[in-house]
N, C-alpha and C positions, 0 to 999 in steps of 0.2 A: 478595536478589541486589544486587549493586554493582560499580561497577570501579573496580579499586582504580589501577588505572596504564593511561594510553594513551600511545603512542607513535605520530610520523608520522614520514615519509622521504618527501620530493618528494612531500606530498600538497598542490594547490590551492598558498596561496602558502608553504607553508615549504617550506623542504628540511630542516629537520627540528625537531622541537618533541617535551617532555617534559614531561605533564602529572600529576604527582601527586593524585590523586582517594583522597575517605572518605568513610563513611558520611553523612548530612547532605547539607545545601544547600550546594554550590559554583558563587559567579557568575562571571560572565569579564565585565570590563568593558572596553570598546572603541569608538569612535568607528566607522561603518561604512567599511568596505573596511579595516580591521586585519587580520582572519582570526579573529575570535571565533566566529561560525556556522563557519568552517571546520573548528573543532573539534569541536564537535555534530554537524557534519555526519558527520564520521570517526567518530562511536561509535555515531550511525545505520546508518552502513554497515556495519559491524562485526556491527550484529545482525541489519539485513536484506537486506545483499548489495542493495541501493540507494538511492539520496540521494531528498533532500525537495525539491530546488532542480535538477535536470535529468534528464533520463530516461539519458546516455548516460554510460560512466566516460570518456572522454574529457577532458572539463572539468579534472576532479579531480586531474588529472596533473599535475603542474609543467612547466609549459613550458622545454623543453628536458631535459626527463629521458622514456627510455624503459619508464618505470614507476614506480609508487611503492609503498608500505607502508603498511599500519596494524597496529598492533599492540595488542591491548588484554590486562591483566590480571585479570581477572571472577571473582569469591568466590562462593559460593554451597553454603551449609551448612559453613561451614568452609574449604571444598577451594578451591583456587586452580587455573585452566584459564587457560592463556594461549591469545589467538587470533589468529592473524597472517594478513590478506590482500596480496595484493599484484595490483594491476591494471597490465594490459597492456593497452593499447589495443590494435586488431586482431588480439589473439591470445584465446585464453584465460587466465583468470584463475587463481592458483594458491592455496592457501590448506595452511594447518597449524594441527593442534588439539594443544595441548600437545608442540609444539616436532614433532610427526612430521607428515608431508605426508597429506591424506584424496583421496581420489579425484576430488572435486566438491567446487567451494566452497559449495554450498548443502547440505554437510556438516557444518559449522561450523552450522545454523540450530537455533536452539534454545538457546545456550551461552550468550548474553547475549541479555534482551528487553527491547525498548527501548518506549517509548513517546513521540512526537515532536509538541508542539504551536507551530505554526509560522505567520507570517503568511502563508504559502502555501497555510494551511489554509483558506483563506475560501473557493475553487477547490471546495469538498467545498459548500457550500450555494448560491453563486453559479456557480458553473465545470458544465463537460458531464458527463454519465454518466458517462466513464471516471474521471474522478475518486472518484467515489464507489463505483465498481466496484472500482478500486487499496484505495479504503480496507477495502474489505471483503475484498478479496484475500488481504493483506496482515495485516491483524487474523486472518484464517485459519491463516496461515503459523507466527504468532507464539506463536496458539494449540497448535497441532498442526505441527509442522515439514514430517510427510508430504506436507502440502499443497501444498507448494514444487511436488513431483514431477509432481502432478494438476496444478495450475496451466500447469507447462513443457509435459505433453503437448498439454493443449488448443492451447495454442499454438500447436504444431507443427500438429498436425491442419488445424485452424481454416487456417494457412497451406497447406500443401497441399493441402484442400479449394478454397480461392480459389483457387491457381493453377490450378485443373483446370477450375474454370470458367471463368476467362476465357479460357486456351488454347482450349478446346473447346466454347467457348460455339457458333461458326459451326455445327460439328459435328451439337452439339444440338440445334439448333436444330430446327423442325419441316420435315423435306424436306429436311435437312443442307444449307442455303442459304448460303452467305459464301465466305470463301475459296478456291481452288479446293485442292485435297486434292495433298499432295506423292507419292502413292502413286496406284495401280491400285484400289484394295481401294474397293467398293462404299459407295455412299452409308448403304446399313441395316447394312451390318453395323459401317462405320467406327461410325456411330451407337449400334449397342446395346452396340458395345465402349466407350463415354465412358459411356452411360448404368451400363453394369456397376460402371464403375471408381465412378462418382458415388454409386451404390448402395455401395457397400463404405467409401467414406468418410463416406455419412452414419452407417452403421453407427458408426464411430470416433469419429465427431461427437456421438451421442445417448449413446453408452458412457460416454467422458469428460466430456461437457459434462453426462449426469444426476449425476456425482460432484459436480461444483463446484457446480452449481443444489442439490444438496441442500443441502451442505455452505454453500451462501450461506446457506439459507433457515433453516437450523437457528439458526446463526450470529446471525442478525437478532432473533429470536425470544428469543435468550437476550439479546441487547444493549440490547433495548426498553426495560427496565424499570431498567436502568443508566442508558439515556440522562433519560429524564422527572424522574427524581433528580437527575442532574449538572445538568441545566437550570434545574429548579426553584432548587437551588442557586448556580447561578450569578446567573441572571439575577433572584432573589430571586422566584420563584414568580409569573414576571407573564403567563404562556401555556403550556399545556400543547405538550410536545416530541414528536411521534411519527416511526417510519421506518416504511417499508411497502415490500415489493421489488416492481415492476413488470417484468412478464414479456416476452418476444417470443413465449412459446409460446400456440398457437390456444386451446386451455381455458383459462388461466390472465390471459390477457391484459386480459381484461373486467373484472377487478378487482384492485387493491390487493392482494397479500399480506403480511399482519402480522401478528400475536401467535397466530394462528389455529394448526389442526395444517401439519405440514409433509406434505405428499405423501411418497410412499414412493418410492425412488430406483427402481424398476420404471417404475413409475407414470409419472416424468419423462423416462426413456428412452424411455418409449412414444410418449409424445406429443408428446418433440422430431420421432420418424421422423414423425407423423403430419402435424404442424408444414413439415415440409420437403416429405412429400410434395405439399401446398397449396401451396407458394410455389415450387414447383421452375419455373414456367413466369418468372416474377417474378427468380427469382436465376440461370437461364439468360439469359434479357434481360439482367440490366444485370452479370454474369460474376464478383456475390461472392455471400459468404454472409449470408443475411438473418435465422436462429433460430439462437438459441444463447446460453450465456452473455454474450458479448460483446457483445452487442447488448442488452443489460437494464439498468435501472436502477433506482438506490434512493431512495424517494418520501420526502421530509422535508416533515413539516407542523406548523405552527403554529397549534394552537387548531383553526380549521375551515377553515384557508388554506394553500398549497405556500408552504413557507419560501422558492422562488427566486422572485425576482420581486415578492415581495408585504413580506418581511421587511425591517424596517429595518438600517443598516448597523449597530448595537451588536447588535442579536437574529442576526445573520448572526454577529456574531460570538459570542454566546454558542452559539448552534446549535455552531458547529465545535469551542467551547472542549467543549461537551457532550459532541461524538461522543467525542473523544480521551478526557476523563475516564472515560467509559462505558468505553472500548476497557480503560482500565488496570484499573479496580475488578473487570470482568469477566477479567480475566489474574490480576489479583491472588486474586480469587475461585477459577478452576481451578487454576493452579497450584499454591496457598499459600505465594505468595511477588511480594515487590514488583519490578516490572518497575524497571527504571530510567527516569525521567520527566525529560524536554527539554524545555524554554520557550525557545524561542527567539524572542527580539526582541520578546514578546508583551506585556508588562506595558505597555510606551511604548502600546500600541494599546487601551489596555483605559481607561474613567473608573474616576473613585478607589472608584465601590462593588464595581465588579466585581476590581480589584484587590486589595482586603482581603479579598472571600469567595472567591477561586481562593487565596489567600495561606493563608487558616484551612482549604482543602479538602487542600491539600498539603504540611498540617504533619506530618503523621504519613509520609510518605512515606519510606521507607530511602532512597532519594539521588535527587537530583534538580539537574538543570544545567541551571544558566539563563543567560541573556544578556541584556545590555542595552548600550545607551549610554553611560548615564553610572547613578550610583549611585542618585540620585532617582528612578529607573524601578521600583529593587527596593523593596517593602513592606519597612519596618522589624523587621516580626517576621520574616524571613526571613532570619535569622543564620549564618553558617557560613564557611565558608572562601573566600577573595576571590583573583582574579589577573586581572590587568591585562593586557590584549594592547594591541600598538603596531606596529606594520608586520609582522604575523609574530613579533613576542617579546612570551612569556609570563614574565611574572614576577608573583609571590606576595607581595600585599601585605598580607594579613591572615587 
């Protein structure tokens, strides 16, 4: 897989830019604030409907345009798929898969897969859970597109659950205590009608949330032995690299899960509801949700130590260069086909041994776009096609 051609329109600072892409290594060199990440960032988006550098599309808009474009041209087996987004701030998003409109832009997910290493990645071994929850999210996604779907409803749920508790926290309360009530309607029955609703959404809650919790933990299991490779690799075999998912659910939570069996998706449904029934007095008091996906995290260790905290700033960063190489060799491995691979800004952050062996791990790679500074950032064996960015213009030096 590769793209052969992207296109922007009022994305971030152009208003418009044409990047001819080939097989091979193409750098973009640029001083920062040119818009050379802004390019990468457009063919991340392209394959996961969100950036590496803000949560919101907002950003990405050209100030003073009420939307912009990406367009990218993506190969794969021969066949040429063009994919074109367009973002709307405040409205929805529209998207077209070979020139005809899909119903969802997370329609398009699957058409082009990207894999993104970034100095924002350090956030995954130093940064909070949610980070490394997104990482796994995501790697899910890219895997299996269906996942997008699971992912979206949890979300929903998970928010509707919250709001119900905190509206109706007073309610729940024991002896329906707090605000005075806008209706007639009795104190136990107001009560057992919140308790009902809160039962039906845990329900929604263990359904979807034992999807994703499998689907994490499978996920993990197969990436283990990707990551201890990439590591070893990387950082020339100086500590062994392990992940382990830490749970919120009452059984699971006492240890570490990693390389072990995974639970049966039954199994996790069950013990989410059993999970909530425990904490219900706990997440009536403070009016969210306290089990579930969202609330988990993923344990990175080094040798016999938690990588945050204890890892130095070069092992933080081979930790992260880790996950991502694991994430692609594992893509590359299901698939039978090379994701498209993003360095961005990475090489300036790396010493010159780690530079040479990320340089020899991604020679064989079908296409890969990189970014740097200035040309001394890129390793010399890393040959291929060159374009210079300057305030927003791209031009092809070599």
């Amino acid at each position: 897989m590769h793209l052969r051609h992207l296109s922007v329109a009022n994305f971030r600072s152009y208003e418009r830019a044409e990047l001819p892409l080939t097989p091979g290594v193409t750098t973009l060199i640029g001083l920062n604030g040119q818009g050379k990440t802004n390019l990468v960032e457009a063919v991340g988006y392209l394959a996961t409907l969100g950036s590496h550098r803000v949560a919101s599309d907002a950003p990405m808009v050209r100030a003073g345009a009420s939307s912009a474009v990406i367009r990218g041209a993506v190969v794969q087996d021969e066949r040429e798929t063009l994919v074109e987004l367009e973002l709307v701030p405040g409205r929805a998003n529209r998207a077209r898969l070979g020139r005809s409109p899909v119903t969802r832009p997370r329609d398009v997910l699957g058409t082009l897969r990207t894999v993104l290493f970034a100095p924002e990645d350090l956030a995954l071994v130093k940064g909070d859970p949610s980070e490394r929850r997104r990482f796994l999210d995501d790697l899910l996604v890219a895997r299996q597109p269906r996942w997008a779907g699971v992912r979206a409803d949890y979300d929903k749920v998970l928010k509707q659950r919250n709001a119900l508790l905190k509206s109706a926290a007073p309610v729940l309360r024991r002896g329906g205590r707090g605000r005075p009530r806008p209706s007639d309607e009795p104190v136990e029955d107001s009560r057992a009608s919140a308790l009902h609703t809160l039962e039906v959404w845990n329900g929604q809650l263990a359904r979807v949330g034992a999807q994703l919790l499998y689907a994490r933990l499978r996920l993990l299991r197969d990436l283990g032995p990707y990551l201890g490779k990439a590591y070893d690799e990387v950082s020339a075999g100086q500590s062994d690299a392990t992940v382990a998912y830490r749970s919120s659910l009452r059984e699971l939570m006492a240890a570490d899960i990693g390389a072990g069996a995974v639970p049966e998706m039954q199994e996790l449904h069950d013990e989410i509801l059993a999970t909530l029934e425990e904490v219900r007095s706990a997440e009536i008091e403070r009016g969210v949700s306290l089990v579930g996906p969202h609330r988990d995290d993923v344990v990175l260790t080094l040798g016999t130590l938690p990588a945050k905290g204890y890892a130095s700033h070069g092992e933080s960063w081979s930790f992260a260069l880790g996950l991502r190489l694991a994430a692609y060799q594992l893509l590359r491995h299901d698939l039978g086909d090379d994701p498209v691979l993003i360095l961005d800004d990475v090489f300036a952050e790396l010493d010159s041994g780690r530079r040479g062996r990320l340089a020899s791990l991604i020679a064989d790679c079908e296409q890969v776009l990189i970014t740097a500074a200035v040309p001394e950032d890129v390793p010399a064996s890393l040959t291929g096609s060159t374009f210079r960015v300057t305030l927003g213009e791209v031009e092809h030096v070599a």
